[in-house]
Rosetta silent file (secondary structure, phi, psi, omega in degrees, C-alpha in Angstrom):
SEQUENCE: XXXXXXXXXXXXXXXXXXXXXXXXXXXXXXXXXXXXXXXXXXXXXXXXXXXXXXXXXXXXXXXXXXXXXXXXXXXXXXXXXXXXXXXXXXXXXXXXXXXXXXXXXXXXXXXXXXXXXXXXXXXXXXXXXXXXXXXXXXXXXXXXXXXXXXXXXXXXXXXXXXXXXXXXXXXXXXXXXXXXXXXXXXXXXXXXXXXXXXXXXXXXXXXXXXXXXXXXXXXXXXXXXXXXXXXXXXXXXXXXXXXXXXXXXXXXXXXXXXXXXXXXXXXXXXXXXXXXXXXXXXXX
SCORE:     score description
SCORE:     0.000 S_00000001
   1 L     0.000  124.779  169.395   -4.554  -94.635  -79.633 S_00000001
   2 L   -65.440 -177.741 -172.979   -2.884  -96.228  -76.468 S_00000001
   3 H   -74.331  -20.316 -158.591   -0.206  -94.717  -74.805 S_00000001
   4 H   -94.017  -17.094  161.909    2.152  -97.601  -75.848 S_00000001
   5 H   -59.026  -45.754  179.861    1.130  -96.744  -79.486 S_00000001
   6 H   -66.908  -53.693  163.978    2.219  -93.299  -79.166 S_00000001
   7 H   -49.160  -35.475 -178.431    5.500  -94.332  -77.955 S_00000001
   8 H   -72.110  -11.349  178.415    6.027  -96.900  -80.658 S_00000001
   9 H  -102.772  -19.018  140.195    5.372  -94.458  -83.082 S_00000001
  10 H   -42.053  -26.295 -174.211    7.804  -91.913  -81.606 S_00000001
  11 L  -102.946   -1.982  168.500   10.173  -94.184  -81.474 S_00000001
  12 L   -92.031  -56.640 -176.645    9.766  -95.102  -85.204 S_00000001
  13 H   -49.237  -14.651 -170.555   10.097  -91.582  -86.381 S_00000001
  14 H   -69.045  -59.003 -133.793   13.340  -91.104  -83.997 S_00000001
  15 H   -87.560  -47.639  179.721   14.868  -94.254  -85.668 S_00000001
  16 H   -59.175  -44.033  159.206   13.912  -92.855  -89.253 S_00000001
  17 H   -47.876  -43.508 -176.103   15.212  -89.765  -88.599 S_00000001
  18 H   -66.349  -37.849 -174.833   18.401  -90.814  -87.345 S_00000001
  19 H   -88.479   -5.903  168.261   19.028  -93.047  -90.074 S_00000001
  20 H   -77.604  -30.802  173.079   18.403  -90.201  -93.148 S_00000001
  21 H   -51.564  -66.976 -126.738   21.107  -88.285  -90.993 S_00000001
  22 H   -80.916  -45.267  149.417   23.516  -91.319  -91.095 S_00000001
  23 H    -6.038 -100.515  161.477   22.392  -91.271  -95.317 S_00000001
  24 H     4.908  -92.657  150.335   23.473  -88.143  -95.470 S_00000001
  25 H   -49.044  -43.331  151.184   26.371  -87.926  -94.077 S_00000001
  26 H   -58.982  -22.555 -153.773   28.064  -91.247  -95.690 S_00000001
  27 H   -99.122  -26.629 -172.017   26.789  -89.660  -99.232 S_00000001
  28 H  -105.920  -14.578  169.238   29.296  -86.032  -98.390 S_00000001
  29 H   -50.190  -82.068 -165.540   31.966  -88.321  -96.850 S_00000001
  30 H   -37.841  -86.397 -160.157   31.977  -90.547 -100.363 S_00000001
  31 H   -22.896  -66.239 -141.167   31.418  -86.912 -102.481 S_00000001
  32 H   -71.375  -56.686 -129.303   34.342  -85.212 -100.412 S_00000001
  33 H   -84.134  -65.147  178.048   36.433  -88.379 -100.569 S_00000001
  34 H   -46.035   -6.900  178.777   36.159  -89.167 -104.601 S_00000001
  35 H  -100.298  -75.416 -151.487   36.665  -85.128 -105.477 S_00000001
  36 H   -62.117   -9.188  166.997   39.934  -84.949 -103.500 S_00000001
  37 L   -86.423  -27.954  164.307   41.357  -88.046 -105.268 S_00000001
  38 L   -55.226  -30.158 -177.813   40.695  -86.498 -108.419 S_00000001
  39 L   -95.439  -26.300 -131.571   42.381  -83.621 -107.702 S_00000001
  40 L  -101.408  -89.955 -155.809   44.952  -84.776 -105.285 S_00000001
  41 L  -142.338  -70.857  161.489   47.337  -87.992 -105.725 S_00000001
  42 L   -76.759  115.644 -156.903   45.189  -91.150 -106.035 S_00000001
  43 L   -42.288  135.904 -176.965   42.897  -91.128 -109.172 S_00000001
  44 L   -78.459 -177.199  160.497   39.585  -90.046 -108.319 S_00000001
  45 L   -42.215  131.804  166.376   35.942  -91.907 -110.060 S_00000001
  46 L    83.665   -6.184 -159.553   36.213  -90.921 -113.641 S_00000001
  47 L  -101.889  133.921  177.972   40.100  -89.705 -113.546 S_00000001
  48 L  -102.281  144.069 -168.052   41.929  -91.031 -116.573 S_00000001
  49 L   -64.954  163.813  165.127   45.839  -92.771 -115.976 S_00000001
  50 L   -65.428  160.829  175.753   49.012  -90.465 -117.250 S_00000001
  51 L  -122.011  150.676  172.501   49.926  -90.649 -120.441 S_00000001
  52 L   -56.668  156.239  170.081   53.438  -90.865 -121.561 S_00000001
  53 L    68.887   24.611  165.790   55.487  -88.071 -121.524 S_00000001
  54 L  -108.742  131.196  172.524   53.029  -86.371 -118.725 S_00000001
  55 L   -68.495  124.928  174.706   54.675  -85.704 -115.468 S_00000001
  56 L   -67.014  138.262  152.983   53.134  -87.479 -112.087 S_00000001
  57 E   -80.980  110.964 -161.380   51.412  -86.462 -109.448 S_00000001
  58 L   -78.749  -36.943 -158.702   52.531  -89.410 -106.916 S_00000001
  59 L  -165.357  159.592 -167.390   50.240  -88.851 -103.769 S_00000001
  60 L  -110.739  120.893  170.780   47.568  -86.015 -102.446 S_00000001
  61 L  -118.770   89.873  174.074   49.859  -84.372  -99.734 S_00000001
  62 L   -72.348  173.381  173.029   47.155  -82.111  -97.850 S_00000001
  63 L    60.028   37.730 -173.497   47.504  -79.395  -95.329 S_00000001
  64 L  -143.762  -11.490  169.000   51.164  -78.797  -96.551 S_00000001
  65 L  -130.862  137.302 -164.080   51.034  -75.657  -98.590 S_00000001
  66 L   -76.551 -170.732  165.097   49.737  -72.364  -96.584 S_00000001
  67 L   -62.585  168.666  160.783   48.260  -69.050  -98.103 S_00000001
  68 L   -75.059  -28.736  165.050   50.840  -66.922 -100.316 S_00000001
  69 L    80.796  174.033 -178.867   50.321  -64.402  -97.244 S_00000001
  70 L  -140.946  157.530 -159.896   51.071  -60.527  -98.162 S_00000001
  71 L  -166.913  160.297  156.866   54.668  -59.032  -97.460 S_00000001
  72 L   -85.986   93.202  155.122   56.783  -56.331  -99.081 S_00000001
  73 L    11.595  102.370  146.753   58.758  -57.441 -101.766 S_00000001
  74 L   -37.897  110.428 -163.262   62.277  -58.495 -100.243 S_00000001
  75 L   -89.937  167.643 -169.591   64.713  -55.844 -102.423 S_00000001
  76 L   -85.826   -2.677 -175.188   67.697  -57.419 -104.256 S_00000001
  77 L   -76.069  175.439 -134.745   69.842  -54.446 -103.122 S_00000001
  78 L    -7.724   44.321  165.986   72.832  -54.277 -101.998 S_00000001
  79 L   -74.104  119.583 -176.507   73.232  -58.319 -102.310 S_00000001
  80 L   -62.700  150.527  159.391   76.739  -58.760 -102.747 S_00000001
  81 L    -9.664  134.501  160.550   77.719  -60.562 -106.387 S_00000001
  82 L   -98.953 -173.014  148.551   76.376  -63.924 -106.831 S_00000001
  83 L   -95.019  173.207 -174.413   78.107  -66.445 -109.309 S_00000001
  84 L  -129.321    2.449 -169.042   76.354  -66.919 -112.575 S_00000001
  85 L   -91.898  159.776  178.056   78.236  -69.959 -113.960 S_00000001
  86 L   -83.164   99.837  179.215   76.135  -73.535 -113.626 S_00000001
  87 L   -45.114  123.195  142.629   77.690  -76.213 -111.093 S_00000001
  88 L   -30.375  120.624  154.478   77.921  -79.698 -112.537 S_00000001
  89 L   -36.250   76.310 -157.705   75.360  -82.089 -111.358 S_00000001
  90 L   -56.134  133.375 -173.860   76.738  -84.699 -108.848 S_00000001
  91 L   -48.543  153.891  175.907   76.636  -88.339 -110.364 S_00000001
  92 H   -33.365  -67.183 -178.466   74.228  -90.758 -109.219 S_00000001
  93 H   -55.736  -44.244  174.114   76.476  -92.269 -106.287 S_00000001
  94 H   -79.683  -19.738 -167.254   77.555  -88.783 -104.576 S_00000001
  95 H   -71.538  -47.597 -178.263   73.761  -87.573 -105.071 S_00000001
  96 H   -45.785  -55.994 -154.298   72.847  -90.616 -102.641 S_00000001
  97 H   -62.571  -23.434  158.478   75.521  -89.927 -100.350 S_00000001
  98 H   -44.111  -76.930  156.442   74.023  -85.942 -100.009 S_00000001
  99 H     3.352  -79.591  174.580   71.139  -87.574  -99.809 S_00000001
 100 H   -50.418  -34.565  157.859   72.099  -89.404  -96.984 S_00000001
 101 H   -54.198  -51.024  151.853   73.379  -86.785  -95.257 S_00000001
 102 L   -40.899  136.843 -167.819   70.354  -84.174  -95.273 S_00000001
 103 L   -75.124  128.221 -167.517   68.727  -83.407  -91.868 S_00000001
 104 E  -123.618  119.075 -165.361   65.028  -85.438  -91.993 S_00000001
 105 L  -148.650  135.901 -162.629   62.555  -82.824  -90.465 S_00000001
 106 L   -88.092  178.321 -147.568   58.691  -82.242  -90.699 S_00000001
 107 L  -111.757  145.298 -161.897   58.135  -79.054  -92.546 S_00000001
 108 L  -133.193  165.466 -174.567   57.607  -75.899  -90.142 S_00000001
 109 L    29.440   56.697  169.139   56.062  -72.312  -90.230 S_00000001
 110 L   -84.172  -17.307  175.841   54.482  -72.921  -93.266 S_00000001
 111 L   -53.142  -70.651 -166.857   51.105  -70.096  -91.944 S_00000001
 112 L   -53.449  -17.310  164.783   53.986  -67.606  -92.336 S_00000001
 113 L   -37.305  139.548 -167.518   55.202  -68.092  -96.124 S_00000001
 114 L  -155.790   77.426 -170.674   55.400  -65.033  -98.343 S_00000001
 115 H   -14.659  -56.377 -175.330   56.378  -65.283 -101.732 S_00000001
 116 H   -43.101  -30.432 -168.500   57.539  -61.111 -101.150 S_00000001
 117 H   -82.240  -32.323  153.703   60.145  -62.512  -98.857 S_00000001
 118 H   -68.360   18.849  178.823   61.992  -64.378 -101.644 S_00000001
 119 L   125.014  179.915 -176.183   62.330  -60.916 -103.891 S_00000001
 120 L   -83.039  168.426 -166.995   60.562  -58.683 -106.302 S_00000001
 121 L  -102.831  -20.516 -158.575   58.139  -60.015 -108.517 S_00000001
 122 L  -112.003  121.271 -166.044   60.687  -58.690 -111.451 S_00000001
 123 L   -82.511  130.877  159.440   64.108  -61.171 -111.535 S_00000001
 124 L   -80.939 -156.544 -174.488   67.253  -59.078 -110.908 S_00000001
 125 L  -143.381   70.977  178.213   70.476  -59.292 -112.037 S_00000001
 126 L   -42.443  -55.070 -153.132   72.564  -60.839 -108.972 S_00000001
 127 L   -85.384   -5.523  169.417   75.561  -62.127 -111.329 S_00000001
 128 L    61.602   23.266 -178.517   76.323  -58.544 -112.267 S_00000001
 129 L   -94.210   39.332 -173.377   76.461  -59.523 -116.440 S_00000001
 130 L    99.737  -49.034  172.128   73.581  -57.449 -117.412 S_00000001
 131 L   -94.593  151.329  179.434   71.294  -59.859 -117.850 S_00000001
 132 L  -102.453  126.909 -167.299   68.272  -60.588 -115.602 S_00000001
 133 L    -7.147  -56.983 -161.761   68.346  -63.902 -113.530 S_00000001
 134 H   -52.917  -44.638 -140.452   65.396  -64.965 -116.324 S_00000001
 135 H   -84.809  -79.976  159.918   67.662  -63.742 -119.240 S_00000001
 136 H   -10.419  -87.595  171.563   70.437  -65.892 -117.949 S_00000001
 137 H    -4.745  -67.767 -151.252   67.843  -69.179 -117.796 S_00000001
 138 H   -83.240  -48.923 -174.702   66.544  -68.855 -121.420 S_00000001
 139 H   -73.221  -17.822  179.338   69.870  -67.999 -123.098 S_00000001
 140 H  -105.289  -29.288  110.663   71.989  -71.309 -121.398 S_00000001
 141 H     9.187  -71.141 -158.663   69.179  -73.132 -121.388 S_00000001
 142 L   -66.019  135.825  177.165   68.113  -72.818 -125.407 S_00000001
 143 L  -100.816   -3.409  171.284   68.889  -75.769 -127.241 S_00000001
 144 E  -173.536   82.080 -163.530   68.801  -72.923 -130.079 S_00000001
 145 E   -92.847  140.417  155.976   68.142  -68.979 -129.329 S_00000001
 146 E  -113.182  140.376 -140.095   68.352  -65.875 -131.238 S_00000001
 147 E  -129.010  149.378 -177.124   69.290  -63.172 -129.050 S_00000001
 148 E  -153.813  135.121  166.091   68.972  -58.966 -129.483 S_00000001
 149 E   -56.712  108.895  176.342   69.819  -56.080 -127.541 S_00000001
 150 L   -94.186  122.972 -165.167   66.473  -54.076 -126.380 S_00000001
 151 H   -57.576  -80.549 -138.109   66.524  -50.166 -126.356 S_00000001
 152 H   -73.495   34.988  178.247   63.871  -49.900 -124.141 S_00000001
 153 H  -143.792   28.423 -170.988   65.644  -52.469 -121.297 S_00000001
 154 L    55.885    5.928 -156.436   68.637  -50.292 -121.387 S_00000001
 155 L    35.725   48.068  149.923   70.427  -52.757 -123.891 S_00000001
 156 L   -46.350  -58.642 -172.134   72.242  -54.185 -121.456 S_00000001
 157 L  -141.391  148.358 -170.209   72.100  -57.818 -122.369 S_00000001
 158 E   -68.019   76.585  173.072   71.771  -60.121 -125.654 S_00000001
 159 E   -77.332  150.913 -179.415   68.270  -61.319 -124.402 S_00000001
 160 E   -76.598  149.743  170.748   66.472  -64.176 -126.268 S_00000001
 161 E  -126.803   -9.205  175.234   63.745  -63.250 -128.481 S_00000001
 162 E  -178.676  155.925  164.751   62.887  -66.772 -130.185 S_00000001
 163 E   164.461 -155.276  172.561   64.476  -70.143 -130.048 S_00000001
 164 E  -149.527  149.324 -164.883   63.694  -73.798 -128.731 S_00000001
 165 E  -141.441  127.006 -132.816   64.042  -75.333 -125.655 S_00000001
 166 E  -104.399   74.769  169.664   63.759  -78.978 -124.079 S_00000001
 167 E   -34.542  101.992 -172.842   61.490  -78.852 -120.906 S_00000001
 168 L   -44.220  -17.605  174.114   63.410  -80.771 -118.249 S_00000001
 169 L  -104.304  -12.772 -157.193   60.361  -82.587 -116.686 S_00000001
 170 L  -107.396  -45.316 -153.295   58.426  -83.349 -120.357 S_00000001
 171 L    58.626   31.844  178.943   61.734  -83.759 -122.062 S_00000001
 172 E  -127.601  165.537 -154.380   59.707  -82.395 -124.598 S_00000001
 173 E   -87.296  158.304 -179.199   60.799  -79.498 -127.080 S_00000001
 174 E  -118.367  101.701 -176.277   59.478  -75.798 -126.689 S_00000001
 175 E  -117.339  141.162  172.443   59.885  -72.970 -130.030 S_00000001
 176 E  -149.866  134.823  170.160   58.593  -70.102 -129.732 S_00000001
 177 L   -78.349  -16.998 -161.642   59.129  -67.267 -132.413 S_00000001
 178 L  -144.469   98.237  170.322   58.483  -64.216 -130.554 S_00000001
 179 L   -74.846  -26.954  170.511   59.473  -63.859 -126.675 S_00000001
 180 L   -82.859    0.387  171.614   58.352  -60.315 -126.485 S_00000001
 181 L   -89.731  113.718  163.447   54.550  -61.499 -127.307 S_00000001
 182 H   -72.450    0.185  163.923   53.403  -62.250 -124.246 S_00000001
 183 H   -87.475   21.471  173.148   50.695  -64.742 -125.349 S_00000001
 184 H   -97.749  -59.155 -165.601   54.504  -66.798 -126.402 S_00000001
 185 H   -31.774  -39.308  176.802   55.963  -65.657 -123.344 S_00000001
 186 L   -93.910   -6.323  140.058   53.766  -67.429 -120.899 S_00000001
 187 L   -69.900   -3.430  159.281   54.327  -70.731 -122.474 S_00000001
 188 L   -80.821   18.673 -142.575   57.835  -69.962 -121.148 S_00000001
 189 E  -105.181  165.203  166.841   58.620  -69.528 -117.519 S_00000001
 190 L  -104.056  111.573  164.724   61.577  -70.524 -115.502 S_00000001
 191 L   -91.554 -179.809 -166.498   60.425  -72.630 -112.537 S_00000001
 192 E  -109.083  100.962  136.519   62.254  -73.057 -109.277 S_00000001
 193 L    34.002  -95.271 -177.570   63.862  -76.924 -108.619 S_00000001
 194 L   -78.776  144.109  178.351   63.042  -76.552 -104.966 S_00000001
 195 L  -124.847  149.303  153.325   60.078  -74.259 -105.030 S_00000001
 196 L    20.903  -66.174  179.107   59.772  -71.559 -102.755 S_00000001
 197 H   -88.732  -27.027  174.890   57.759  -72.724 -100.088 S_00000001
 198 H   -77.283   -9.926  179.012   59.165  -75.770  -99.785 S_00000001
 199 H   -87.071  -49.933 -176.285   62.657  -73.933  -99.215 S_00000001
 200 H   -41.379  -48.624 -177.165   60.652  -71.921  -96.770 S_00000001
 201 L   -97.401    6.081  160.614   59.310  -74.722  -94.563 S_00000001
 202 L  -121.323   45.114  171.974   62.164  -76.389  -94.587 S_00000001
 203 L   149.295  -36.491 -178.679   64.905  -73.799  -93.276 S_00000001
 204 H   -77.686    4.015  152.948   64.394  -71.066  -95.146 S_00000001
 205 H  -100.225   20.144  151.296   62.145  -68.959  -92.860 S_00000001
 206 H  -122.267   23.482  154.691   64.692  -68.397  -90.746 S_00000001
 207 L  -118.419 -163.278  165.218   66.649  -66.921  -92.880 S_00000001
 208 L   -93.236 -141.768  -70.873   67.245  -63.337  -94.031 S_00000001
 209 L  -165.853  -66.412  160.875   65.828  -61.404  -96.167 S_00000001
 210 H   -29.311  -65.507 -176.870   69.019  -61.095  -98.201 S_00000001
 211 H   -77.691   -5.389 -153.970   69.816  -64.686  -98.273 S_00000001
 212 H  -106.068  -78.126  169.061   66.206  -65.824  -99.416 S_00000001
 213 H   -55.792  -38.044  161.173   66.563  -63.652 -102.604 S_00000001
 214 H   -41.764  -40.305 -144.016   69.867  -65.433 -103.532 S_00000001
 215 H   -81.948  -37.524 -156.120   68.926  -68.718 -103.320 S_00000001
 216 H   -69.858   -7.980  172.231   65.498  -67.650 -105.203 S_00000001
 217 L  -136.344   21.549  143.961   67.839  -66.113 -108.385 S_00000001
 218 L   -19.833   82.537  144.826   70.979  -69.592 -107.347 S_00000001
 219 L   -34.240  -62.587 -161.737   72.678  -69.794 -110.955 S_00000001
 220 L   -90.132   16.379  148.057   75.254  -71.756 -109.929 S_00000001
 221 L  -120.036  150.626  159.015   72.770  -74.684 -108.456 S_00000001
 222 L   -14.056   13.099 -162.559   70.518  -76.742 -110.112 S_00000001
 223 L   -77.527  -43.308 -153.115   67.753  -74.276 -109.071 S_00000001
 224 E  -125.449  100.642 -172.280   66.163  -72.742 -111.896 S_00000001
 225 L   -74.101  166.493  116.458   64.708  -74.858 -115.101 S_00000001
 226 L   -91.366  130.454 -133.168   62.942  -73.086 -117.801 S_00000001
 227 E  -159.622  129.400  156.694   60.248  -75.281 -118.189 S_00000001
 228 L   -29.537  128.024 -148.273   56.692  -74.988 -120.034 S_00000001
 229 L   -75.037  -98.743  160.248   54.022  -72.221 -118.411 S_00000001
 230 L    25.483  -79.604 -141.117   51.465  -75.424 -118.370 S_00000001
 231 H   -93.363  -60.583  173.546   54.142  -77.706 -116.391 S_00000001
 232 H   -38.353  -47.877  161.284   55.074  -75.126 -114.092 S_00000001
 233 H   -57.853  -63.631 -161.917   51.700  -74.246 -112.751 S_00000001
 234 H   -54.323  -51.422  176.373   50.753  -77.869 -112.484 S_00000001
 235 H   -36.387  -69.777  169.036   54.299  -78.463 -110.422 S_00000001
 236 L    65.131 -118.320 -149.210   53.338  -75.252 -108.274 S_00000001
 237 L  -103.206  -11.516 -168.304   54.370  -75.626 -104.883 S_00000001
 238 L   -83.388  147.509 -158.773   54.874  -79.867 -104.677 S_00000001
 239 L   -73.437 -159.329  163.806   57.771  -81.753 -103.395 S_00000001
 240 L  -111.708    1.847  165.295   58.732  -84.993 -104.835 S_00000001
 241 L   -62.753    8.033 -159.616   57.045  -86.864 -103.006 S_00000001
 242 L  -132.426  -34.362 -150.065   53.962  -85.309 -104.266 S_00000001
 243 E  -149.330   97.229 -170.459   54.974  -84.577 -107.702 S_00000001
 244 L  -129.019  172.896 -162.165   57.696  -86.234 -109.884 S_00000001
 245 L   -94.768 -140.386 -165.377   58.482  -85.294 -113.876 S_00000001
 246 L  -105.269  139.641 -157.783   58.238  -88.143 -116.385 S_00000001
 247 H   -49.857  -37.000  155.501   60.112  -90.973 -115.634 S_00000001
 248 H   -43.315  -31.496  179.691   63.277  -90.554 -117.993 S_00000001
 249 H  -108.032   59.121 -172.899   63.977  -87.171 -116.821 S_00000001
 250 L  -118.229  -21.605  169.667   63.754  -88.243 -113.065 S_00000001
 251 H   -75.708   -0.645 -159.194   67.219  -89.233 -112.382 S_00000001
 252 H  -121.130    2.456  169.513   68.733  -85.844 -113.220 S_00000001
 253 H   -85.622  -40.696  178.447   65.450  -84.359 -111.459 S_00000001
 254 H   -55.992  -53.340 -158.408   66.595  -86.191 -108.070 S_00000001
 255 H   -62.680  -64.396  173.837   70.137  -85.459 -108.415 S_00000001
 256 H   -46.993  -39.312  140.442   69.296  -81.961 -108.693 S_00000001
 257 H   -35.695  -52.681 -176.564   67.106  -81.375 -106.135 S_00000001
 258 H   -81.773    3.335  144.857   68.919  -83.114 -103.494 S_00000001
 259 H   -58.054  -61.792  178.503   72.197  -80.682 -104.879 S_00000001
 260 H   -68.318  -14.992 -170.956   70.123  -77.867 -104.026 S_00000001
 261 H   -78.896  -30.121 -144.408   68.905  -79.014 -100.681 S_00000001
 262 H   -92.743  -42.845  146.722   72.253  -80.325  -99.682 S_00000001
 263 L    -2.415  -32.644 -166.634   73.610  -76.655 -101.046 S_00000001
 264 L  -133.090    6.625  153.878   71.379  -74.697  -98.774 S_00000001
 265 L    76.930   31.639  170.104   71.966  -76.582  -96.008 S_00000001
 266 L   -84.927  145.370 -166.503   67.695  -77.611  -96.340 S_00000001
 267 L  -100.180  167.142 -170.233   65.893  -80.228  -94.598 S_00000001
 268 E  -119.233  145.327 -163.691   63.807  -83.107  -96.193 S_00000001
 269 L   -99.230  154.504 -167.621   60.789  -84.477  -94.622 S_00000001
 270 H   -55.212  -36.311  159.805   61.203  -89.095  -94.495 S_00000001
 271 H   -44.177  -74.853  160.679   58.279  -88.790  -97.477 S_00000001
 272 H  -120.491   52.616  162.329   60.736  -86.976  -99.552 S_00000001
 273 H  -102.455    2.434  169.140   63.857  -88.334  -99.207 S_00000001
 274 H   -68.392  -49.771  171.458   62.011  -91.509  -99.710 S_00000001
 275 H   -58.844  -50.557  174.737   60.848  -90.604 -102.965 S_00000001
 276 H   -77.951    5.748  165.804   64.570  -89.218 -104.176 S_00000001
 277 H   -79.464  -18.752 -165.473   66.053  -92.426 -103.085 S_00000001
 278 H  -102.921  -41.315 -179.604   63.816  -94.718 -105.136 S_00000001
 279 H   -56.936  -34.216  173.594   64.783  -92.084 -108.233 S_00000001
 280 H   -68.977  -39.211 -171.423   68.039  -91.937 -107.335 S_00000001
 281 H   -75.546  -23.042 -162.819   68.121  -95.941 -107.079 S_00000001
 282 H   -90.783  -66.439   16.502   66.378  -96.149 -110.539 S_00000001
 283 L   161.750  141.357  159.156   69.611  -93.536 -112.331 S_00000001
 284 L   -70.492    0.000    0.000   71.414  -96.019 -115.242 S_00000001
C-alpha cells in the first residue's frame, strides 16, 4: 500500500466517522424535540387534539416553573381577620381596563419559590367563622351540599360531607356522596386562580410571610375555585398563557384572574396579558 493509499483511507474513515456522529445527534435532537411537544404545548407525533369540554394547554412554556424548594411552613398566626364574603366579578369592559393597567414584567426569583412560604399545608381559618378556608370553598361553591358538624374537628363549622359541584374550568358537574372518604375527597380540591408560583414570580417574593398566607386563603377575590383533583393537577403551576379552561368558561376565567392580579397589585408577563386580552375580547 502507497503512502497516498493510507491517507485516502484515513481520510475515508474520518469522513465516516464524522458523519455517524452528525446521525446521531439529529436522531436525539428529533427524539428530544417530538417528546417535549407531547408533553408541552404543541401536539407532539402521536398526540391526539382536545376534546370538548377538556381544558387547553395553549403553548409549552419551559424553564418557567423552579423546584418546590424546602421552607418552614409560613404560620397563619396572628394574621389579623381577613374578609370571607366573595367580591363580584368585574364585567367584561372594567376587566380590560385592569387589564390595561397591570405592570408587564418578566417573571423573577422563581430558584427561590417555596410552597411553605404561602402557609401550612392544612387551610386555616383567616375569616374567623369557624370554618377552614377549604370549608368555606365547598360550602359557597356547592351547587347542592349537605353539611354536618364533626366531633372530632371541634364542631366548629357545618362542613360539607356530600353534594355536587360545577367545576369552573370543565363546567362540568362533580357529586360526591361521602367527603370524609378520602378516595371521594381527592376528586375534590380547591385550586388557586393565580397559582402560587406564579404569584411568587410575579411580586409575591417580596412579600411577607404574613401577607403571602392571605392572599393564598383571599375569600373575597376570585382566588380559590373548587375544581376536580384531575383538573387541578393538570392546571398545576401554568399561567394562561400556557394553560386556558374550556372555551365557555374562559371569559369569567380571564375576568377573574386579572381581578386577582390587579387586587394584589401582581405583574403579568406580555405572553399573559396577551392571552387574557384575546379571552377577555372573546366575553358575549
Amino acid at each position: 500500500m502507497t503512502a497516498a493509499d493510507a491517507r485516502r483511507r484515513r481520510a475515508l474513515a474520518a469522513w465516516l466517522v464524522l458523519a455517524l456522529v452528525a446521525l446521531t445527534t439529529g436522531y436525539a435532537v428529533w427524539s428530544v424535540r417530538t417528546r417535549e411537544g407531547g408533553l408541552g404545548g404543541s401536539p407532539g407525533v402521536g398526540s391526539a387534539p382536545p376534546t370538548p369540554g377538556t381544558p387547553t394547554v395553549v403553548t409549552a412554556a419551559p424553564n418557567t416553573v423552579g423546584p418546590e424548594g424546602t421552607c418552614a411552613p409560613a404560620s397563619a398566626d396572628g394574621i389579623p381577620q381577613q374578609p370571607g364574603t366573595a367580591e363580584a366579578l368585574p364585567d367584561p369592559a372594567t376587566a380590560r381596563t385592569e387589564l390595561a393597567a397591570l405592570r408587564v414584567a418578566p417573571r423573577s426569583h422563581g430558584d427561590t419559590y417555596c410552597r411553605g412560604r404561602f402557609g401550612p399545608s392544612t387551610w386555616p381559618d383567616l375569616d374567623r367563622n369557624g370554618c377552614s378556608t377549604r370549608q368555606d370553598v365547598l360550602v359557597r361553591q356547592a351547587t347542592t351540599v349537605r353539611t354536618a358538624r364533626i366531633a372530632s374537628h371541634g364542631a366548629t363549622c357545618e362542613e360539607a360531607i356530600a353534594g355536587t359541584w360545577t367545576d369552573p374550568y370543565t363546567l362540568e358537574p362533580i357529586t360526591l356522596t361521602d367527603l370524609k372518604d378520602p378516595s371521594q375527597a381527592q376528586h375534590l380540591q380547591i385550586d388557586h386562580l393565580v397559582p402560587l408560583y406564579n404569584a411568587w414570580v410575579s411580586g409575591a417574593s417580596e412579600w411577607t410571610d404574613a401577607r403571602r398566607v392571605a392572599f393564598a386563603n383571599d375569600l373575597a377575590a376570585p382566588e380559590l375555585r373548587a375544581v376536580t383533583g384531575e383538573v387541578n393537577f393538570a392546571k398545576d403551576h401554568a399561567g394562561p398563557e400556557s394553560w386556558q379552561p374550556v372555551p365557555l368558561a374562559r371569559c369569567d376565567y380571564a375576568r377573574a384572574y386579572v381581578a386577582v392580579k390587579a387586587r394584589h397589585a401582581l405583574t403579568v408577563t406580555a405572553a399573559e396579558r396577551d392571552a387574557l386580552a384575546v379571552m377577555l375580547a372573546a366575553c358575549a
